[in-house]
C-alpha positions in Angstrom: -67.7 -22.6 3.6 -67.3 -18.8 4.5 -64.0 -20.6 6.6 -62.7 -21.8 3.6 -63.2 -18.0 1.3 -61.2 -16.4 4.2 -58.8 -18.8 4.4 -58.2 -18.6 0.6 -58.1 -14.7 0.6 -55.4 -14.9 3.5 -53.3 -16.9 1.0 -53.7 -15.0 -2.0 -52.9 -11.9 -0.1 -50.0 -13.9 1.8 -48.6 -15.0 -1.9 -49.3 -10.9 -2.9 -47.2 -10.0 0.0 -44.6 -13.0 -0.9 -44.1 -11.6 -4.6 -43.3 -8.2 -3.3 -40.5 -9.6 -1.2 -39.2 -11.6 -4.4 -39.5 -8.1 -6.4 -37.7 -5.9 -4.1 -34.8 -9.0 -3.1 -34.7 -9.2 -7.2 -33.7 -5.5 -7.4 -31.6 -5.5 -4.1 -29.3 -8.2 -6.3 -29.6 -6.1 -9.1 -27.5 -3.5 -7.6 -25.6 -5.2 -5.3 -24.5 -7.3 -9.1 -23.9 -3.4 -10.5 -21.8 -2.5 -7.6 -19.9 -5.5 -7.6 -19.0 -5.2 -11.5 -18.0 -1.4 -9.8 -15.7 -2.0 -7.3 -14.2 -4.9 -10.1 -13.3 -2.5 -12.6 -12.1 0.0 -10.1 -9.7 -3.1 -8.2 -8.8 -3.7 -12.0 -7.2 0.1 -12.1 -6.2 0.2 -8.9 -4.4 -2.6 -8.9 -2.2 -1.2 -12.7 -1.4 1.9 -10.7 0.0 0.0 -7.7 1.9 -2.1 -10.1 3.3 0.9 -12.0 4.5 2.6 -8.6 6.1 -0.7 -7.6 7.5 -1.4 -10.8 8.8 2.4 -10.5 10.1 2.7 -6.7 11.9 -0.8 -7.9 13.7 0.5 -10.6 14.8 3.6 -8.5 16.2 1.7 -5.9 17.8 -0.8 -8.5 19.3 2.7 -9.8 20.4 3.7 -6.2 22.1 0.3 -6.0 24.0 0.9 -9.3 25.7 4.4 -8.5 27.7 3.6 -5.8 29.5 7.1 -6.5 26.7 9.3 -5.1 26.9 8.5 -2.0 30.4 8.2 -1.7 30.8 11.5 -3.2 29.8 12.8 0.4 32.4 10.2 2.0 36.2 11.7 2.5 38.2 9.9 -0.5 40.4 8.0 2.4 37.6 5.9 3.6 36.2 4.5 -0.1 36.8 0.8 -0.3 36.5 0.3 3.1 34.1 -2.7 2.9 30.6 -3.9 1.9 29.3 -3.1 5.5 31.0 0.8 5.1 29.1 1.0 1.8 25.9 0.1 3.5 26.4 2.4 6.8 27.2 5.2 3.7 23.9 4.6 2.4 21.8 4.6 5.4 23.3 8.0 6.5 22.5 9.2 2.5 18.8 8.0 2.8 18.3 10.1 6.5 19.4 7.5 9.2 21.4 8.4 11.6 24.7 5.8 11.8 26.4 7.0 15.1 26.0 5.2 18.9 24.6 7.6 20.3 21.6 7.7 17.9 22.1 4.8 15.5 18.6 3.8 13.5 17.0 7.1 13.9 15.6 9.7 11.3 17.8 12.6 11.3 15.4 15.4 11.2 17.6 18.4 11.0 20.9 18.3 8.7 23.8 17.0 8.9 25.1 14.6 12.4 28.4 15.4 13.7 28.7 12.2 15.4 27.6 10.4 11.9 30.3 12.3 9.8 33.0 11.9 12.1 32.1 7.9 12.4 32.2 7.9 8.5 35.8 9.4 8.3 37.3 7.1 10.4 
């Protein structure tokens, strides 16, 4: 008999100790539901601001594309419609590429290239 009063007070402490667990995995969701709705609304505003950027670097380069005079206003009047590919090679060198041999694909970090201009005059 006194078996079956100790085995019954191990239970109801078990179930004490079980009910616990339930109460602090119910408030563990709780937050992790509050941070999710979080990080939702913040993805939300996030993702508007990339969207305006993009929509904004698009248009500039749509713009870029559309005044062809810009950058051949730095290109000697004798080499202007030269060709598509002359265009492009202009427009690298305007954006900070270099457009010689001798170091063709590479930022230009200080000014002007002689090598670029004088390839661009030909």
């Amino acid at each position: 008999m006194k078996d079956i009063f100790l085995r019954v007070d191990e239970l109801e402490s078990h179930l004490g100790n079980v009910h616990a667990d339930f109460g602090d995995l119910k408030l563990k969701i709780k937050e992790l539901l509050e941070e999710n709705q979080q990080l939702r609304i913040e993805n939300q505003q996030l993702r508007k601001v990339l969207k305006r950027e993009t929509e904004s670097a698009i248009a500039q380069v749509q713009e870029a594309a559309e005044e062809p005079a810009a950058v051949k206003g730095d290109i000697p009047s004798a080499a202007m419609g030269v060709g598509e590919g002359y265009d492009n090679l202009a427009r690298l060198y305007h954006e900070g590429f270099h457009i010689c041999n001798v170091y063709y694909g590479h930022l230009r970090m200080e000014g002007d290239c002689l090598f670029c201009l004088s390839f661009l005059s030909k």
